[in-house]
N, C-alpha and C positions, 0 to 999 in steps of 0.2 A: 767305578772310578779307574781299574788296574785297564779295563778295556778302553777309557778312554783315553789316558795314559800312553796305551801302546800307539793310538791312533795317530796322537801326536808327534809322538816317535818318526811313525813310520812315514808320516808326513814331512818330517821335517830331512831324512834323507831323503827322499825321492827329491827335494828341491837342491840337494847336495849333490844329486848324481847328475842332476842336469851341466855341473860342470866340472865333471870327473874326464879324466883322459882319455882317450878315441882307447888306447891299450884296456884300463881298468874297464870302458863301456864295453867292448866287445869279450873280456873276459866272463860281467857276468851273464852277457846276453849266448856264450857257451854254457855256462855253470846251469842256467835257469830251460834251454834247451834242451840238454840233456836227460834233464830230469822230465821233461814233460812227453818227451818222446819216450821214453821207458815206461812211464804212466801210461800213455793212449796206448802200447802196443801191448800192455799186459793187461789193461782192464776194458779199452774199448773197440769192441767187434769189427767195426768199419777199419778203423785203423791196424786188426791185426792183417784182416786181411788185404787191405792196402798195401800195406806194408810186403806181406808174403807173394799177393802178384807181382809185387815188382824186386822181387827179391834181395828185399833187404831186411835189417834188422838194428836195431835198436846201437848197437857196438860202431856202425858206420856211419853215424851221426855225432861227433862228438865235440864240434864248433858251428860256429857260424859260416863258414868255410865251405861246410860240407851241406849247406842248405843245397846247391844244386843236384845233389841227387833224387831229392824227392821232388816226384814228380806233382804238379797241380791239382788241387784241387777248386770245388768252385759251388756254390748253391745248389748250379742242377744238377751235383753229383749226391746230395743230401738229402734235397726234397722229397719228400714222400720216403723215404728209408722211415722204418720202426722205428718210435725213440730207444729201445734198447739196444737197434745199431748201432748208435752215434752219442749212447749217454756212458761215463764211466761207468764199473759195478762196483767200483771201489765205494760209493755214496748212496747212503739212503737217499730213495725215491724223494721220501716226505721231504728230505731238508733241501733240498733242489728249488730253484723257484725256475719258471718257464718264462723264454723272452721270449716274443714273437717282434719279427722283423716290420717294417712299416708295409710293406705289398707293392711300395711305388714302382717296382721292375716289374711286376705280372708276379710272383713267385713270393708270396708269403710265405714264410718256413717260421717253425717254433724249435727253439733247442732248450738248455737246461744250464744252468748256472750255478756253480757252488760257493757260500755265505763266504766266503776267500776272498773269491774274484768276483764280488760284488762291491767288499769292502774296496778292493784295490780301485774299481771304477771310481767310485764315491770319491777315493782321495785324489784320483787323477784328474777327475772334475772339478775339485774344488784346490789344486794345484794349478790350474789351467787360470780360474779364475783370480784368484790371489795376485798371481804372475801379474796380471795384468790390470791390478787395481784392487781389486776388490777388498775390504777393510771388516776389523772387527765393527759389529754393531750396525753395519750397513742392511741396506734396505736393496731385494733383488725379488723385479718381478719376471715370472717365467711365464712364456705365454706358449703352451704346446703339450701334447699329450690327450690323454681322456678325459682328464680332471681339471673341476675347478674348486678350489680350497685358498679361504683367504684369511682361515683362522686356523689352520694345523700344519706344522711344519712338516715342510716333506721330506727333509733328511733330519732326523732328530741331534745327529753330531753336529751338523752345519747350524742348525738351531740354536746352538748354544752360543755360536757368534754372530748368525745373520740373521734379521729376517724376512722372510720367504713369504709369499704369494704365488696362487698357481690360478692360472687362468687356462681352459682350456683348447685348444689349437679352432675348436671354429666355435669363439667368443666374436659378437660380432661388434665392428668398428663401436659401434655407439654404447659398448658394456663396457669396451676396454678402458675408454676414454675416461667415464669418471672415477674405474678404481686407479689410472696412471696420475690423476690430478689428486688425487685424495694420499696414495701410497707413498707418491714422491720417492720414486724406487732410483736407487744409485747407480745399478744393473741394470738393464733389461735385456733377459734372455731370448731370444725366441726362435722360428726360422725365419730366414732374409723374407721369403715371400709373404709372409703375416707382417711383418715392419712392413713392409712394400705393400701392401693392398692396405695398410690402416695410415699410411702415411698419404696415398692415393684419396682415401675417402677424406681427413681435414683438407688438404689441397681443396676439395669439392665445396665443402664447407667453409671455407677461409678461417678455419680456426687455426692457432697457434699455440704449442705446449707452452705451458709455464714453467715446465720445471727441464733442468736439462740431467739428466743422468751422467754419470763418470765417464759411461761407455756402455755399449752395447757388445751381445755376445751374440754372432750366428753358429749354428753349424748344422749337418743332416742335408744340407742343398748347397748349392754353387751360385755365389756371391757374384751375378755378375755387374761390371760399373755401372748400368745405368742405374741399379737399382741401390748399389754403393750409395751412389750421389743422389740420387733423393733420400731415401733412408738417414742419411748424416743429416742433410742439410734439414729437415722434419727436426730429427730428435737435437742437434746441434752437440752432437755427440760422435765419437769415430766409432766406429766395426771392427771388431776383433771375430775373424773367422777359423772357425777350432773345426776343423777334420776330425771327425769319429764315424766309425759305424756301430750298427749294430750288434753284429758279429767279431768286432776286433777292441770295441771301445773305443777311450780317446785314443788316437795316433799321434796327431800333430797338431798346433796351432801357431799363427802369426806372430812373426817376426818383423815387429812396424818399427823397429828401427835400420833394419836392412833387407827386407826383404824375404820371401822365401816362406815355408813352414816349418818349426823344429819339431821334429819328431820327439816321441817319447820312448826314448830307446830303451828303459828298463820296462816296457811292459809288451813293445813290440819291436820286432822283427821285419823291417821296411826293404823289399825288392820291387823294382821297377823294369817288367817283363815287357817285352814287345811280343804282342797276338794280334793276329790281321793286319796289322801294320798301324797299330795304338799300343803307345808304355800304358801299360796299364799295370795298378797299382798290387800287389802282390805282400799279404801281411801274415806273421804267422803271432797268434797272442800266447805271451808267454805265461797267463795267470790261471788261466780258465781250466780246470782239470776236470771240470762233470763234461762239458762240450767242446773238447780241444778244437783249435782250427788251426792249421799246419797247411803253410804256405798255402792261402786262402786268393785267391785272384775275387776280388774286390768288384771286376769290371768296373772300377774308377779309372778316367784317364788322367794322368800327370807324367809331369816332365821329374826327374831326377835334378837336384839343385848342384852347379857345380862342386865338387869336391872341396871342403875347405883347408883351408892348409893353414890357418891360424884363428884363435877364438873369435866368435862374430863378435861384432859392435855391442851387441846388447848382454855378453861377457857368457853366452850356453857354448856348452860344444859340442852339443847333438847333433847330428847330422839332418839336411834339411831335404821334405822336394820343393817343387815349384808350384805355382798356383793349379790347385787341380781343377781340369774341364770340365768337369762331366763324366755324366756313366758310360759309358759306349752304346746304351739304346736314345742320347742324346746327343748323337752323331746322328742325320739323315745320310741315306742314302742316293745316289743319283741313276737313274734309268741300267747307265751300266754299271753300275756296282762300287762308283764311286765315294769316300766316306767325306760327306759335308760339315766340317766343324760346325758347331752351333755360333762361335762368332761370327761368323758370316750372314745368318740371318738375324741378329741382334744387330749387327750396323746397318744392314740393311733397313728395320724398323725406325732407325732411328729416323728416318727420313721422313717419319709419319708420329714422331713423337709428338708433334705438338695437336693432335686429334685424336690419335689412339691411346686407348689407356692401359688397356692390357691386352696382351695377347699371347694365342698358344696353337703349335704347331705340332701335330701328329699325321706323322705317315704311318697311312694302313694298308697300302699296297706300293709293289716296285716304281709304277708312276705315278700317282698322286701324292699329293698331303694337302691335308683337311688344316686350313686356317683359321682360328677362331679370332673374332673381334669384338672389345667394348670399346666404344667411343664416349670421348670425356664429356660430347655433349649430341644429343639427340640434331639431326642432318646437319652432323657436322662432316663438310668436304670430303671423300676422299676418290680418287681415281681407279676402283677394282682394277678394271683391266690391265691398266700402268701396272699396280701394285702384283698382279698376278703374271704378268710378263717379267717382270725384274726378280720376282721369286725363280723363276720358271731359268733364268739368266743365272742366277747363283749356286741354283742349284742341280746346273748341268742337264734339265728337260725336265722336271717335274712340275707337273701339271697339278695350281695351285686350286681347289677348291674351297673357296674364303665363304665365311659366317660370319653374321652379323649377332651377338649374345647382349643381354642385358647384364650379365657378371659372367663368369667364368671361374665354375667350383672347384677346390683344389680339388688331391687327390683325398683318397679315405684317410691316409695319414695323415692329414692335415697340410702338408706340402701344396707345391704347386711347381710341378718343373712344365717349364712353358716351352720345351722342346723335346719331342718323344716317338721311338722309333718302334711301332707295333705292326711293322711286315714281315715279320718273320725272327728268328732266332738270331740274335747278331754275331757275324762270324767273330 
């Protein structure tokens, strides 16, 4: 009872600091740095010596201020290192649990997470959701992961006020459907591209939900409008898109009453680094003490959200960014070395939305990319050549070689980013 007690507690400021003063947030986003930089450089090997090639030490880090001295790091600097490079020694092995990343960049990595910064996720996850609806005794279906459990709660704490249903990430359209009619879930969790291919498959079917949920929760992939707007218009529900990774936890989510992402600034450390010429998102997690990650370049691209100079509309004072893009290996590139935002072949498609159903674009070498295509119905219209000239036009000479697919499988993670750049190492 005294542990669930605390939880509540601890719950209940983290919804406090959300509109704590820009002074009080960055004091304790100093106080909580500090300490964890003294951590990694006294118990984690990667980090001493990190730290000693670039000569520094633990005393020249003492705000937020002083984030610019240390230098980036990034996945490929971690991969394949020993876990007792990059695990504390402060922590027993056994009480450790092992996350492994989803693999969708090519680079699956496993790191180590201590029962601390596990708890903190849990509440910032279920801070995320509250925020934005979610109620005691409500009904939330999660559709993603390895599992499927539709009789045992998957957070035992959140059990006590909600509950949960886990369906797992390639359940297929015609499984999902009778536990979402029978569950009548108030949430539904999932990734945009699972909404988006199960909204796809009723469209096919002319069926229509009965039930409309509160709201919908994506995050793990990049929301973009076309798939916003079928997605709603399906569930007759809006998108709440919550930024987390693997490696950092939740960061940010949606600010639908002005706009932008609020960060979660007591758990993280938000810089927006320009590399090759993309900000890209740049995090350091303040909880994690088995697997610190200190200024972690994300290779997410986002914009920094103007400066706020008075509390937003929806009354947080967190600092925001802006709608994030994509990863940088979902940028193509063009013959000379061009980097082609992904919104550009997303309007492009659109020109073929009413025949094509899904589709996914991968370059595997400097001039090509491989197009994949399902069409909504067997010879149904379309013009390749046209279609592979106007590729070819957008994206500065690449030479489009299109497919024709009966589905298109996400990735192993269950995902499905329908733009991906596998030529090479992205600068």
């Amino acid at each position: 009872m005294l542990n669930k007690v605390t939880k509540a507690f601890t719950l209940w400021n983290k919804f406090r600091f959300l509109k704590r003063s820009r002074l009080e947030i960055e004091a304790l986003q100093s106080r909580k740095l500090r300490t964890l930089v003294a951590h990694a450089y006294a118990t984690v090997p990667y980090w001493r010596d990190f730290f000693d090639k670039h000569h520094l030490k633990p005393a020249d880090i003492l705000s937020v201020k002083d984030m610019h001295k240390i230098p980036l790091t990034s996945k490929k600097d971690l991969v394949g290192l020993d876990r007792n490079q990059i695990t504390s020694t402060h922590f027993d092995p056994k009480a450790l649990t092992p996350i492994k990343t989803s693999g969708s960049t090519g680079e699956p990595f496993v790191f180590f997470a201590d029962p601390g910064y596990l708890r903190i996720v849990s509440l910032d996850t279920l801070r995320s959701k509250i925020r934005h609806g979610l109620r005691p005794r409500n009904r939330m279906l999660r559709i993603g992961g390895d599992q499927t459990d539709l009789k045992r709660p998957a957070n035992p704490f959140e059990q006590m006020f909600f509950h949960t249903a886990l369906l797992s990430s390639f359940t297929a359209p015609e499984e999902i459907l009778p536990v979402y009619e029978r569950f009548k879930p108030h949430v539904v969790w999932s990734f945009i591209s699972i909404l988006y291919s199960f909204s796809l498959w009723l469209e096919t079917r002319r069926i229509r939900l009965s039930w409309k949920p509160r709201f919908l929760l994506c995050s793990a992939e990049m929301v973009h409008d076309f798939m916003r707007r079928k997605v709603e218009d399906t569930f007759g529900a809006k998108i709440v898109d919550r930024y987390s990774t693997t490696e950092l936890g939740v960061v940010a989510d949606e600010c639908q009453t002005h706009g932008g992402y609020h960060l979660y600034e007591d758990s993280i450390i938000a810089e927006i680094v320009e590399i090759g010429g993309l900000p890209h998102f740049v995090g350091t997690n303040l909880d994690n003490y088995a697997t610190p990650f200190i200024r972690y370049n994300t290779r997410d691209v986002c914009q920094p959200w103007p400066e706020m100079t008075s509390v937003c509309g929806c009354g947080l004072t967190t600092n925001k960014i802006q709608t994030i893009c994509g990863r940088d290996n979902d940028f193509l590139k063009s013959p000379d070395g061009q980097i082609i935002a992904p919104t550009r072949l997303i309007y492009l498609m659109r020109e073929s939305y009413h025949v094509v159903r899904k589709f996914r674009f991968v370059q595997n070498s400097p001039e090509t990319v491989r197009v994949t295509l399902t069409m909504k119905s067997k010879g149904a219209p379309v013009d390749f050549a046209d279609l592979a000239e106007n590729i070819r036009r957008v994206t500065g000479g690449l030479a489009a070689d299109i497919h024709l697919a009966d589905d298109i499988a996400p990735d192993p993670s269950g995902k499905m980013r329908i733009i991906h750049y596998s030529a090479g190492e992205p600068e």
